[in-house]
C-alpha angles and dihedrals in degrees: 000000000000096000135046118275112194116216115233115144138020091270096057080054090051094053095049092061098046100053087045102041105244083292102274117171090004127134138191108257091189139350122210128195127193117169099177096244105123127156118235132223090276101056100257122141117227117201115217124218138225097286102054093056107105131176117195112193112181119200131184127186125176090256130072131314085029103186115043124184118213110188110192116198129199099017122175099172138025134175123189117177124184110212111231134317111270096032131104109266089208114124119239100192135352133212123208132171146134130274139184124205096006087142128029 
């Protein structure tokens, strides 16, 4: 996968797993945040809006492709919870769909 694929429907989901396997034994490598607030020359502060909120999230795994890149726009929550000290942090499957309302 050498370019970006937006996921739109089912089937793009499906593809992703597919090509990556699910992501089994996978990890994330790095994650990256922007949100689009910065603050100018002058000292003002700028507030970014939903759509300047990204969220890069790089994986590797010992198959190919072996680096993926998943990009996600417009985030408004995000939990990301280790599982305990002296274990593995691979991946040994993965879950992604859509859903609507989830937050008021």
């Amino acid at each position: 996968m050498d370019n970006w694929h937006n996921i739109e429907t089912e089937r793009d989901i499906e593809f992703l797993m597919s090509t990556y396997g699910g992501f089994h034994d996978a990890y994330i490598v790095s994650l990256s945040f922007q949100n689009g607030a910065f603050v100018d020359d002058k000292g003002t502060m700028h507030f970014g809006d939903a759509a300047s909120r990204r969220l890069s999230v790089i994986f590797q795994c010992q198959w190919k492709p072996r680096t993926i890149e998943l990009q996600f726009s417009g985030l408004r929550q995000m939990h990301l919870v280790g599982w305990q000290d002296n274990y593995f942090c691979d991946i040994l499957d993965a879950y992604l769909a859509f859903h609507d309302n989830l937050l008021p």
